[in-house]
C-alpha positions in Angstrom: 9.9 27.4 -15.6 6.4 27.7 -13.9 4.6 24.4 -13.2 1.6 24.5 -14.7 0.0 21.8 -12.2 -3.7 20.2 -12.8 -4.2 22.9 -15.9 -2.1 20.4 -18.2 -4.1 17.6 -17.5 -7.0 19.4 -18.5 -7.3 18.0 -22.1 -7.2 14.8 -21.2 -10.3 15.6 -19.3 -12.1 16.6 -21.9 -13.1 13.0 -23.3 -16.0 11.8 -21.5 -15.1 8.5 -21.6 -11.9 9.0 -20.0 -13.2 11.1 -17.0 -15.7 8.6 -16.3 -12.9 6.1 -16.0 -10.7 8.1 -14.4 -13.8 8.7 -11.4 -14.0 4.9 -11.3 -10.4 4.3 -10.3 -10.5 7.5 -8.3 -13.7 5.6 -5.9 -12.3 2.2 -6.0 -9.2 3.5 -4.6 -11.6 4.8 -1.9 -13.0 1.8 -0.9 -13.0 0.6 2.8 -12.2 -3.3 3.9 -15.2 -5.2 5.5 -14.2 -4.4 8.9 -14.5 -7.8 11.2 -16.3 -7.7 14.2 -15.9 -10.5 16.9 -18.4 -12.5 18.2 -19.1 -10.4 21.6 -19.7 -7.4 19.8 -22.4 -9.1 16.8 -24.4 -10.3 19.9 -24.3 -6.3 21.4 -25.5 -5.4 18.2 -28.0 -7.8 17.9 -29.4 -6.8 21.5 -29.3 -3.0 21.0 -31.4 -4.0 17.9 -33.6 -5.7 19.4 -34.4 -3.4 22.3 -34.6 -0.3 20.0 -37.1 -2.3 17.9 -39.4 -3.0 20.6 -38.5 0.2 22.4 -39.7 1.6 19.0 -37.0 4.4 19.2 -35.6 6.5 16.6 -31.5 5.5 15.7 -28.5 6.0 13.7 -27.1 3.0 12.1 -23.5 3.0 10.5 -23.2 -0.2 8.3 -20.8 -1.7 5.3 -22.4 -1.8 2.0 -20.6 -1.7 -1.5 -16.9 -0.6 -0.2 -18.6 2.4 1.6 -19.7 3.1 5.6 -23.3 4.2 5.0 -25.4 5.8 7.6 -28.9 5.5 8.2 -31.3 7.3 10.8 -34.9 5.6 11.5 -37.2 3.4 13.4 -37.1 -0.5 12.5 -40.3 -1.6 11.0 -39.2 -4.9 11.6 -36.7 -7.8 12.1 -36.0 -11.0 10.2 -34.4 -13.3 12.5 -33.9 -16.1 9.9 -32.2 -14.4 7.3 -30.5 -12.3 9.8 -32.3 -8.3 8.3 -34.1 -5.4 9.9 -35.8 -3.5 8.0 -35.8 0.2 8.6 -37.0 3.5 6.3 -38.1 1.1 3.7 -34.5 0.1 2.8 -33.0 -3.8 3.9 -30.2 -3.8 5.6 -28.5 -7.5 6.9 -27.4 -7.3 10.1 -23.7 -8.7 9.8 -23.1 -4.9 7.4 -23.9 -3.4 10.7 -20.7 -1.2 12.5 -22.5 0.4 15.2 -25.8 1.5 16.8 -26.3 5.0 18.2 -29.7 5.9 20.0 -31.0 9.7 17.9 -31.0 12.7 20.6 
């Protein structure tokens, strides 16, 4: 017997509404946990933010948003120290979804 493998699956495909569910499950299955930072690390962050904003250097920034590590390259147009947001390319970003800071060669 030959095994057929994906190709009889392939009908059930066919329904839209099925494959749009089926891409759902497929990308909450590749969701990522909020990873926890401690508290010596936030306050890194928060100083290499700082510094790059008034340095007014161009950097990478890997953050959480929506189950996904995003990343982001930029200068920060500015910082928001009560509600704890830069804001950088025209996007908002808070900085506790931050995961690292990398200066841009």
């Amino acid at each position: 017997m030959i095994d057929r493998g994906i190709i009889k699956w392939q009908p059930f495909d066919s329904c839209y509404a099925s494959s749009k569910i089926l891409k759902e499950i497929h990308n909450k299955k590749d969701r990522r946990v909020f990873p926890t930072l401690s508290e010596d690390q936030l306050n890194i962050l928060e100083e290499n933010i700082k510094d790059a904003y008034h340095l007014k250097e161009i950097i990478n920034i890997k953050y959480y948003y929506n189950g996904d590590v995003l990343n982001i390259k930029g200068k920060i147009n500015g910082i928001n120290n009560n509600e704890k947001k830069i804001y950088i390319n025209n996007k908002i970003i808070y900085i506790k979804q931050i995961l690292t800071i990398n200066e841009s060669l």
